[in-house]
GUNULUM-577944 format. One record per residue (C-alpha): residue number from 1; chain; x, y, z. Coordinates in steps of 0.25 Angstrom, whole numbers. Layout:
N
+-----+----+-------+-------+-------+
!   i ! ch !    px !    py !    pz !
+-----+----+-------+-------+-------+
! NUM !  A !     X !     Y !     Z !
...
+-----+----+-------+-------+-------+
This chain:
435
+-----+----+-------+-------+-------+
!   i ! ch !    px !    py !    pz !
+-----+----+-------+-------+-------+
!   1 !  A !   271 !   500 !   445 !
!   2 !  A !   255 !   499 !   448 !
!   3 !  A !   255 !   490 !   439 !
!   4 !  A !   265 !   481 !   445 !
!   5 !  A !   258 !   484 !   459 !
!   6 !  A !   245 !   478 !   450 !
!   7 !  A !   253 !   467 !   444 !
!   8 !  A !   258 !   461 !   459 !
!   9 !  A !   243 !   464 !   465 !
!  10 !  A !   238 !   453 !   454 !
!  11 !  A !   249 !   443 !   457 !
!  12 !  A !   245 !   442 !   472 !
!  13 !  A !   257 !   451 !   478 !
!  14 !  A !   253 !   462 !   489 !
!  15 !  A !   258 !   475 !   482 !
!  16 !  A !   257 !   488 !   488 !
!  17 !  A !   266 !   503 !   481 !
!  18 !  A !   266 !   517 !   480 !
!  19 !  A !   268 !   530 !   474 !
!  20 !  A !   268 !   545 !   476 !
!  21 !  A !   257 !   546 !   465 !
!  22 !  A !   247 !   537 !   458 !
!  23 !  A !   239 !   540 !   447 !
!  24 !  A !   231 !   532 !   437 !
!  25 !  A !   231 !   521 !   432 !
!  26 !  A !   240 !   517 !   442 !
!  27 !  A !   229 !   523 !   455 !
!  28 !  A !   217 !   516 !   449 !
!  29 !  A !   224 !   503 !   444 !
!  30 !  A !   231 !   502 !   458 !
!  31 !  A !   217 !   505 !   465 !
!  32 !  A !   209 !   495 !   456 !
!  33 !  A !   219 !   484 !   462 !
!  34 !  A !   221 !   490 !   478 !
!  35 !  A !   234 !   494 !   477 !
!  36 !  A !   233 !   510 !   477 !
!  37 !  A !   242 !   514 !   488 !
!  38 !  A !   234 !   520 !   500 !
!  39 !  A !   242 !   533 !   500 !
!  40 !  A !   252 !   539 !   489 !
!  41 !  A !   266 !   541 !   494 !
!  42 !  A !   276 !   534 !   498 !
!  43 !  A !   275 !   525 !   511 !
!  44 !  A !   287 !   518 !   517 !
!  45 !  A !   280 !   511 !   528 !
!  46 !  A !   275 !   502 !   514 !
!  47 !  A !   289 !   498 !   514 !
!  48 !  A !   290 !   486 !   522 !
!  49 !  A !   300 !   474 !   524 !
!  50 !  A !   287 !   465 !   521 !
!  51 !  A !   287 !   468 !   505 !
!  52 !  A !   293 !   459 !   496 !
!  53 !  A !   297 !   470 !   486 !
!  54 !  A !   296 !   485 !   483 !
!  55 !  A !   293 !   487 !   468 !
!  56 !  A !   301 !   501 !   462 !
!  57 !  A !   294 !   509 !   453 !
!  58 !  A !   304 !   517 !   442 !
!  59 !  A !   296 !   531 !   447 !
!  60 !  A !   300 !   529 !   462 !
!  61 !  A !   312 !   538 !   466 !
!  62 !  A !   326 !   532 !   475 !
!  63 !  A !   320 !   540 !   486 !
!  64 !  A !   306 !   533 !   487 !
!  65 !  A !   303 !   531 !   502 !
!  66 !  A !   297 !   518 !   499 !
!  67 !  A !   309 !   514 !   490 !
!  68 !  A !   318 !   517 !   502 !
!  69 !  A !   311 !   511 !   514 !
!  70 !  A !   312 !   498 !   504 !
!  71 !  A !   328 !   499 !   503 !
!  72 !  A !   330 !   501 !   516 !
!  73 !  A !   320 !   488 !   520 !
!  74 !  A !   328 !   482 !   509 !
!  75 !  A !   315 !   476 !   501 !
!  76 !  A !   317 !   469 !   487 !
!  77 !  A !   314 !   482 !   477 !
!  78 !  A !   312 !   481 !   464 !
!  79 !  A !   311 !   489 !   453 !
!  80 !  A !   298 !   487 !   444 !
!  81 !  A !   305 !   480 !   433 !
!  82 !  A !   314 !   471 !   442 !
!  83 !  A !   300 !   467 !   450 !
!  84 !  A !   294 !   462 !   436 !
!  85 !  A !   307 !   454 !   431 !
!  86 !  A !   307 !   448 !   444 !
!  87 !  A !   290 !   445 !   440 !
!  88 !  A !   294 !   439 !   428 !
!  89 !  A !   308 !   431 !   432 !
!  90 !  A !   302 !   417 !   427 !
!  91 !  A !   296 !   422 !   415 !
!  92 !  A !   298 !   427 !   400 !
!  93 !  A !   301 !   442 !   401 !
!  94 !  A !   298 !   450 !   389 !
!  95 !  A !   304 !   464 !   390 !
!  96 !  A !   300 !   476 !   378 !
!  97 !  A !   310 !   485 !   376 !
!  98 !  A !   312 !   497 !   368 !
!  99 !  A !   311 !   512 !   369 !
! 100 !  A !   297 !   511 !   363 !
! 101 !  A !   285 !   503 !   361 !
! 102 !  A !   287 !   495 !   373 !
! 103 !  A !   273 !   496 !   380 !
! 104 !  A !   266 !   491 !   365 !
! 105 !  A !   276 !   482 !   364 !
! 106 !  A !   273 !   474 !   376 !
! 107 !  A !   260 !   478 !   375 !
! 108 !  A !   256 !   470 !   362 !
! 109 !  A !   264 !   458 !   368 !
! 110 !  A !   255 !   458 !   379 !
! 111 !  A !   244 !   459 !   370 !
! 112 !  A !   248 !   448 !   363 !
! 113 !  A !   251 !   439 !   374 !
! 114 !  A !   238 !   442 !   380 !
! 115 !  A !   232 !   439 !   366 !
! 116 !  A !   240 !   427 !   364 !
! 117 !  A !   236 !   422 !   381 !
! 118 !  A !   250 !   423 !   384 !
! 119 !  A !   252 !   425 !   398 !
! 120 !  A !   261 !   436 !   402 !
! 121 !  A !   266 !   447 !   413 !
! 122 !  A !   268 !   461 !   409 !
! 123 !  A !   272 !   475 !   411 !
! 124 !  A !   268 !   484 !   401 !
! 125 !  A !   269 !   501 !   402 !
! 126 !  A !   255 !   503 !   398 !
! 127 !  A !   241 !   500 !   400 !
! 128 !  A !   237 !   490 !   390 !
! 129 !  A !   224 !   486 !   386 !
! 130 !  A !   219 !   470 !   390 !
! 131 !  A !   229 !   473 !   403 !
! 132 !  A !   223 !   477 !   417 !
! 133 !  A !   239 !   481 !   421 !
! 134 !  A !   253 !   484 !   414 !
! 135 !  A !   261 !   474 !   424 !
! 136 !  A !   255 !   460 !   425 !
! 137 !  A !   264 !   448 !   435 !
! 138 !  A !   261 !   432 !   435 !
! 139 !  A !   266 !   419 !   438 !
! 140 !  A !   262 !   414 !   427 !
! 141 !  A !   264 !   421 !   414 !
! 142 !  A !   278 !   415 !   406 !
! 143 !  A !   279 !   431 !   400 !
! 144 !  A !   281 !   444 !   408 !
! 145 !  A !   281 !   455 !   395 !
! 146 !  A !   288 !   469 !   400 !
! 147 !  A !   288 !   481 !   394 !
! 148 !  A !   306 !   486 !   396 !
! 149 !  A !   307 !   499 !   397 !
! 150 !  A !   319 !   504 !   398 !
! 151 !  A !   316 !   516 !   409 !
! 152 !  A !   323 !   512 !   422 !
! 153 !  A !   321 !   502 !   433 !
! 154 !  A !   318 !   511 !   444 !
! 155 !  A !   324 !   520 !   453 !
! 156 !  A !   335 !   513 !   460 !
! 157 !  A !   336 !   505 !   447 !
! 158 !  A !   342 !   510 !   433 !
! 159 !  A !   341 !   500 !   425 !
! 160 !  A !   331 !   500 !   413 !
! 161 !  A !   319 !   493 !   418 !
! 162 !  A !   320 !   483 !   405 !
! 163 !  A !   334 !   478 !   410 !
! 164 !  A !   328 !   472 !   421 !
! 165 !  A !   318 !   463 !   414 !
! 166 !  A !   328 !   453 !   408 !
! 167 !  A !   320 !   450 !   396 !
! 168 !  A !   319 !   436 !   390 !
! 169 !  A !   312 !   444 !   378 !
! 170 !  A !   316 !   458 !   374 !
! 171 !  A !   312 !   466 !   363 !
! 172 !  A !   318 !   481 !   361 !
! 173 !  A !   307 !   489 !   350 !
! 174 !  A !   318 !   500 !   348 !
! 175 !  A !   327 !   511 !   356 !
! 176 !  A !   325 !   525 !   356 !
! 177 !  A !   331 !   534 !   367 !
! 178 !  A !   322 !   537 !   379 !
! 179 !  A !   324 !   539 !   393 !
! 180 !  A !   336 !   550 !   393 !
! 181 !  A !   334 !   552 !   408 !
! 182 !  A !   341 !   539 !   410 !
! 183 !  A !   346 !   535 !   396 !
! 184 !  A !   355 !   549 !   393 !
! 185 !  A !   359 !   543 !   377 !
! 186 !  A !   354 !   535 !   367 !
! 187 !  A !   365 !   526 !   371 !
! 188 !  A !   361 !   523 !   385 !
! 189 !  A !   346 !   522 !   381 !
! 190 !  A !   350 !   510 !   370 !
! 191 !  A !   361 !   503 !   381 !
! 192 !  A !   348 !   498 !   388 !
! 193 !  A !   342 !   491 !   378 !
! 194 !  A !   354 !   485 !   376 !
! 195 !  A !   353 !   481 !   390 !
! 196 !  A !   341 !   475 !   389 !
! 197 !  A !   344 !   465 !   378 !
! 198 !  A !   355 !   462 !   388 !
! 199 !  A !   346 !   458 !   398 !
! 200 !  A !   338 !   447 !   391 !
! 201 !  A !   337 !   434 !   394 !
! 202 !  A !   347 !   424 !   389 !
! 203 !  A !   342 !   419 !   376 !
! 204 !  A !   330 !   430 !   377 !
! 205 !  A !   324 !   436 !   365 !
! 206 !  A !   327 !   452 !   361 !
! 207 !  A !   315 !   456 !   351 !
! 208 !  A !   319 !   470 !   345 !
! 209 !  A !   315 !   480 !   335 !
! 210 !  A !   326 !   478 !   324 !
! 211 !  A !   324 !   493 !   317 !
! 212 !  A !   330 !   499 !   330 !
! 213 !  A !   344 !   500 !   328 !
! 214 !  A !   347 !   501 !   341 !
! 215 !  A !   339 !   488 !   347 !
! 216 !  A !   346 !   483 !   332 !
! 217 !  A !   359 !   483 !   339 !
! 218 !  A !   355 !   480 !   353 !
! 219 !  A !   349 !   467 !   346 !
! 220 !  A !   362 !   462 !   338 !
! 221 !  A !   369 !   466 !   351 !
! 222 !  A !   362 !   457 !   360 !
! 223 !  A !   365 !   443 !   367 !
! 224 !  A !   367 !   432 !   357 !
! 225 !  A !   357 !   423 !   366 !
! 226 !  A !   345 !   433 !   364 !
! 227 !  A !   337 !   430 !   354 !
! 228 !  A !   335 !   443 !   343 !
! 229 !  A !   322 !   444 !   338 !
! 230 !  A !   320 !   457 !   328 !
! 231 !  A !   308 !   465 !   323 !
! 232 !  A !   303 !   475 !   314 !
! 233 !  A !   290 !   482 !   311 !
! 234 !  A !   279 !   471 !   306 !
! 235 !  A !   274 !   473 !   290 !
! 236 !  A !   261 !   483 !   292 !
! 237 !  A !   252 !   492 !   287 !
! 238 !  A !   244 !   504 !   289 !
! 239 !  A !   232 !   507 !   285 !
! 240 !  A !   219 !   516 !   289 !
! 241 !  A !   223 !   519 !   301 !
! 242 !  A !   226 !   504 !   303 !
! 243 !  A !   241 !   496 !   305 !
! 244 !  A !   242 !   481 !   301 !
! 245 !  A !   252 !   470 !   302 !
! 246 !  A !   254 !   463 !   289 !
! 247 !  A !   260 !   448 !   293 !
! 248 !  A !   261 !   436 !   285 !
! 249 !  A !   250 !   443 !   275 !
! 250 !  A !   242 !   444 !   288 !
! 251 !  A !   236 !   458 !   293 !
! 252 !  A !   235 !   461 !   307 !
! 253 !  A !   228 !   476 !   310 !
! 254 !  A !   235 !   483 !   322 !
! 255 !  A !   228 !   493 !   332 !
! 256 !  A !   241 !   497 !   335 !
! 257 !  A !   250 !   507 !   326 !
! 258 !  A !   263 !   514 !   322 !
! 259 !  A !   277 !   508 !   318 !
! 260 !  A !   281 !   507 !   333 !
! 261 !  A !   269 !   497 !   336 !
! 262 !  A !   272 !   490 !   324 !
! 263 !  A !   285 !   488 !   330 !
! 264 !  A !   279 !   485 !   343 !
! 265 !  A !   270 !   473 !   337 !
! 266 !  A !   284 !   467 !   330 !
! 267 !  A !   291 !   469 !   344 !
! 268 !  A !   278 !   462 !   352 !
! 269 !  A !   277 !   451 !   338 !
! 270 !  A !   292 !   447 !   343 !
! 271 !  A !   290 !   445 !   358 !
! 272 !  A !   277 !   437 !   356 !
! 273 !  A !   283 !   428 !   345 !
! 274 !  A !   294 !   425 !   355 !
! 275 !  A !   283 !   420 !   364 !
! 276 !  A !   277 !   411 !   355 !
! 277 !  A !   266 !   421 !   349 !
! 278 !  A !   263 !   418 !   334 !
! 279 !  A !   263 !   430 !   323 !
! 280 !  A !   248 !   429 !   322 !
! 281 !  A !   246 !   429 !   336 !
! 282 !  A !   253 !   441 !   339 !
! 283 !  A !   249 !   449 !   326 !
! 284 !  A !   234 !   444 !   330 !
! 285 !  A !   235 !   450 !   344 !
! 286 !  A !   241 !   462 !   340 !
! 287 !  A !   230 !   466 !   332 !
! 288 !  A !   223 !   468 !   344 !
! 289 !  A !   234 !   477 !   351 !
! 290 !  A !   230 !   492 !   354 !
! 291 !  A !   240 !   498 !   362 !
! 292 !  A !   245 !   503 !   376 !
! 293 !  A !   243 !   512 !   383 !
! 294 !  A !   247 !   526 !   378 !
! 295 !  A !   253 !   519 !   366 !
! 296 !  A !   247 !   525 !   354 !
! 297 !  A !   235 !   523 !   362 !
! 298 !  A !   221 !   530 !   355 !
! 299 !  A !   216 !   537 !   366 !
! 300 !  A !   204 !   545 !   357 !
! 301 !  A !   199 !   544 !   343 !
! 302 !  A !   189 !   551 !   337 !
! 303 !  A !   186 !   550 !   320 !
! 304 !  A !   199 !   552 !   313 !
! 305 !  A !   205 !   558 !   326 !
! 306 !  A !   214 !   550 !   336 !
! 307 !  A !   223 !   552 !   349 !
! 308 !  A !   234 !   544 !   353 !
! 309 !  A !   242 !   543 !   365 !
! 310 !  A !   256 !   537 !   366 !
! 311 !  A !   267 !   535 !   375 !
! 312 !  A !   275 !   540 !   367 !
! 313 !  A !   287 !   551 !   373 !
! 314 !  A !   302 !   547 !   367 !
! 315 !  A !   305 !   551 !   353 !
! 316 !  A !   304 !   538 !   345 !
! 317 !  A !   291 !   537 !   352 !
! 318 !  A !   285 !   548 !   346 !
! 319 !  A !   289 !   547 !   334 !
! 320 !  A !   284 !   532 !   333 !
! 321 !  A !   270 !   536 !   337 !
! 322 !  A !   269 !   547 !   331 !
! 323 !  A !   272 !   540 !   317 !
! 324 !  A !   263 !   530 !   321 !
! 325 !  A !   250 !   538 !   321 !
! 326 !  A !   254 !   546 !   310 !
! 327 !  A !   256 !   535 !   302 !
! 328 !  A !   245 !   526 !   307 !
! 329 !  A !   237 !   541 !   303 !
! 330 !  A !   243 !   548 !   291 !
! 331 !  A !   231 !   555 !   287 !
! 332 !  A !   227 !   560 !   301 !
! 333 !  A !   237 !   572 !   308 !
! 334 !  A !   243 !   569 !   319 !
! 335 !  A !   244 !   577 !   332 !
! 336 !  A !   258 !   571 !   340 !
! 337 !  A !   257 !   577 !   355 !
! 338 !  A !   270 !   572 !   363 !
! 339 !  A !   273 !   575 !   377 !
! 340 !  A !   285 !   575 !   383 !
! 341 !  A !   285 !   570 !   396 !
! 342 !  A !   297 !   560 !   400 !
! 343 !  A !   310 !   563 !   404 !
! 344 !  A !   315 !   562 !   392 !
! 345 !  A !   306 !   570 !   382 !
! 346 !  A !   307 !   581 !   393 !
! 347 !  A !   324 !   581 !   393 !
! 348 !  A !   326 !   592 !   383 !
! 349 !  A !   340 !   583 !   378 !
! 350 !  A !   330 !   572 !   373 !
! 351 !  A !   320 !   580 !   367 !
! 352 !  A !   327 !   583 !   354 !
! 353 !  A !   325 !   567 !   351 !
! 354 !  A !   311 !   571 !   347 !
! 355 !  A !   315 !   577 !   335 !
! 356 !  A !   306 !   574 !   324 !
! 357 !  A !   296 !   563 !   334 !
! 358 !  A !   284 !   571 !   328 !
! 359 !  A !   287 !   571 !   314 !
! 360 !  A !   276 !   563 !   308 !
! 361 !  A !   265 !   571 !   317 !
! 362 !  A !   256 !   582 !   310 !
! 363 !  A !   257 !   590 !   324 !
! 364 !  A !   267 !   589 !   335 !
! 365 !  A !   264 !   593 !   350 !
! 366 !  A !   274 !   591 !   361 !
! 367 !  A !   270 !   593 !   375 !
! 368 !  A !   277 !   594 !   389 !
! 369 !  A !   274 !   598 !   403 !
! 370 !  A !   284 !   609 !   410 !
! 371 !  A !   282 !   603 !   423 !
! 372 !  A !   285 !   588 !   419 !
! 373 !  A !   299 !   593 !   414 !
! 374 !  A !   299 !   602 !   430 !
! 375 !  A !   295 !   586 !   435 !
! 376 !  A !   306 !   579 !   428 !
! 377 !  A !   315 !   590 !   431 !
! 378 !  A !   321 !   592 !   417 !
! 379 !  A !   324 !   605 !   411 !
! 380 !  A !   313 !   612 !   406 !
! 381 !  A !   308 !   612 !   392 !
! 382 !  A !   303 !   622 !   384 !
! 383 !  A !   292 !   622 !   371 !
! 384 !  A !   305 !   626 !   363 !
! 385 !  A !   313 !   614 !   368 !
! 386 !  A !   303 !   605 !   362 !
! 387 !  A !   300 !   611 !   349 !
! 388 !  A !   315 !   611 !   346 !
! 389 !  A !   316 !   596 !   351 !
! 390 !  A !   305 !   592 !   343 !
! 391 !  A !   312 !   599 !   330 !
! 392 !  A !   297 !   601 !   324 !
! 393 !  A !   292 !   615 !   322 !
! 394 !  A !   279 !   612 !   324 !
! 395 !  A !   277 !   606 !   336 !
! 396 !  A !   269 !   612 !   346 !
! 397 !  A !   274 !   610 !   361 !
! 398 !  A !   265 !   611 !   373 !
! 399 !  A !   269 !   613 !   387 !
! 400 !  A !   255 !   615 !   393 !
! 401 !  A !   246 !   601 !   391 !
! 402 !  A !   233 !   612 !   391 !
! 403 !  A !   239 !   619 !   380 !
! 404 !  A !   244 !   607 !   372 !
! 405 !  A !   229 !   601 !   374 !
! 406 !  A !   223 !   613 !   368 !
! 407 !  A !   229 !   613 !   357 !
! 408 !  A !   225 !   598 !   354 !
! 409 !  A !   210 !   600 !   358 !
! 410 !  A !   211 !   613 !   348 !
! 411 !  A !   214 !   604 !   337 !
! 412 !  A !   206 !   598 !   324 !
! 413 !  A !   206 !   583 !   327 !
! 414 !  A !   202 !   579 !   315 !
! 415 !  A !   210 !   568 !   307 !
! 416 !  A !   220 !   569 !   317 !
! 417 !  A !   227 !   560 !   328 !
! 418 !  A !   233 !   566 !   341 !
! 419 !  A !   245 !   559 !   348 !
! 420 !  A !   249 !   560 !   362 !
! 421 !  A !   261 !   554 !   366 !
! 422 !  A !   267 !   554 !   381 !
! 423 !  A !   272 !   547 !   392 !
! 424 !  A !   263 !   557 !   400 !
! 425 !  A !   248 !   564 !   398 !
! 426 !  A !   250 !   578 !   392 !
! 427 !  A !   247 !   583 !   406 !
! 428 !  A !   233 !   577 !   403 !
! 429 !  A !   228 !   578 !   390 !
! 430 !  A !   217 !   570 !   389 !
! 431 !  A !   219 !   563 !   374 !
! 432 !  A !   203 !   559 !   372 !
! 433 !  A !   198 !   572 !   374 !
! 434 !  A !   202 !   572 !   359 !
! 435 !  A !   192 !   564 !   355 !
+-----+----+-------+-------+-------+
């Protein structure tokens, strides 16, 4: 949402918002552009007949004051989803979809657009290097690139935020059940993918990952107007530490690792053909591609000693990362430390789908926090719970973040990588203090 605040501050609107609570990098990125609210809290007397629009954020609740004042004024309010489809109306909407990889995904296409000068708008769900802010709106760009996640719309909206985008591009990179707060089955979860290929564009393009066999079926199901453009893992190989793309007898060295980002380059190799970017324009650019934010992002390193930091919190996601740095370092042990932290990796009927996530890690370490579970008003867990769950007898389950941090600072570092993979911050662990 600051972001968005940021974006229509740059395109000359007068933009004003806010919230019960503003931390970084939102305070000082909102400071840095004169939009830092003057007080924190809701104000109603804000709420006037003279605004054009009200924007909703998905965190605000049916109860908001500010929410309410502009229902009962009747304002225009839309949802932050509907407000960017409404930004990109004339334009050529790619939407990434999928229940992972969808930040990197969108984020090597807009590294290669920025590579190849192709202008574009965005929305993108983490900080990317070479871009000031995660939201950008113009006149003038042909292309607005959005990351589709499939989290709802907002509060007084239920939709899935990517049903809203209409793409005239969509890719799908895979499905794996997330989100059981609002998708209760498996079934439900996979329906609103299907949804999503519904919603593009007459004789739009669907790009999708065809070793799903989920996305597999939603793919031979889809319209016969859309055009069906499959992928696969490119031809690769690793070696010192190092992944390479082999093509046409060509080798391009990656900065980027792991089978999921090599599914990620295919999926971003797709999209960018279909705008006119050549194989060795794109495989050129992506050379040069080193990340989000929080996405297997090296946070300290220090000899034969490295610390990652990942996003990652559902099960296929950890079990995609974690494979990715043990096979990108097979002769170096490996320290995986996951927090749980979402609504769903804290509802004791989902945990069991973490059976066997760590099982290409040396040493296993889950961690969560008593009072986030009070917070989200779950059922409490217990260090029992999460060792069954995880079905690993070695694991070793933290809930107190001082604890869990003395045990890692205790450890002999050498020729070893550390992990840490959360939607949250371990209750503030600081990563390069391992150095």
């Amino acid at each position: 949402m600051h972001n968005l605040a940021i974006a229509l501050h740059l395109k000359g609107y007068s933009v004003s918002g806010t919230d019960d609570e503003i931390r970084d990098p939102a305070k000082s990125r909102l400071e840095k552009y004169g939009l830092m609210p003057e007080e924190i809290g809701w104000n109603t007397e804000k709420i006037t007949k003279d605004l054009d629009a009200a924007i909703l954020g998905m965190h605000a609740r049916k109860d908001n004051p500010e929410l309410q004042k502009a229902q009962e004024l009747g304002l225009k309010i839309y949802s932050f989803p509907e407000f960017l489809y409404e930004q990109s109306k004339e334009k050529t909407r790619i939407v990434i979809g999928g229940s992972h990889g969808k930040t990197t995904t969108t984020a090597m296409i807009l590294h290669v657009f920025k590579h190849c000068n192709i202008a574009c708008d965005y929305m993108v769900g983490a900080q990317l290097a070479g871009f000031d802010v995660m939201v950008k709106l113009t006149d003038g760009a042909k292309f607005m690139v959005l990351e589709g996640d499939e989290y709802l719309t907002s509060p007084i909206d239920r939709r899935p935020k990517f049903h809203v985008y209409k793409p005239d591009i969509a890719l799908i990179n895979g499905i794996a059940w997330d989100h059981i707060n609002v998708f209760p089955t498996f079934e439900i979860y996979v329906e609103q993918f299907k949804i999503f290929a519904d919603e593009i564009t007459p004789n739009g393009c669907l790009i999708y990952y065809s070793e799903d066999e989920k996305v597999n079926k939603i793919a031979k199901n889809a319209r016969p107007d859309i055009t069906k453009n499959p992928y696969k893992f490119p031809e690769h190989t690793i070696e010192n530490g190092i992944t390479t793309v082999i093509f046409d007898g060509k080798a391009y060295p990656l900065q980027v690792f792991g089978k999921h980002n090599l599914q990620n380059i295919s999926g971003a190799w797709e999209v960018c053909k279909c705008v006119g970017v050549s194989d060795e324009q794109f495989l050129t650019a992506i050379q040069s591609f080193s990340g989000a934010s929080k996405r297997l992002e090296l946070v300290a390193e220090s000899g034969d000693t490295a610390v990652y930091k990942d996003f990652a919190h559902a099960p296929s996601k950890l079990r995609a990362t974690v494979s990715a740095v043990k096979e990108q370092f097979p002769n170096r042990t490996l320290i995986a430390c996951m927090e749980l932290h979402t609504f769903s990796s804290l509802a004791q009927e989902f945990l069991t789908e973490y059976e066997g996530s760590f099982a290409m890690a040396d040493e296993a370490i889950v961690y969560f926090n008593p009072h986030t579970i009070a917070h989200k008003k779950l059922p409490e867990l217990t260090i029992e719970n999460v060792k069954k769950a995880f079905g690993r007898e070695d694991i070793l389950v933290f809930n107190d973040s001082q604890k869990l941090q003395q045990h890692l600072f205790e450890k002999k570092w050498k020729n070893a990588n550390l992990l840490l993979m959360s939607s949250g911050n371990f209750d503030g662990l600081n990563e390069a203090e391992f150095d």
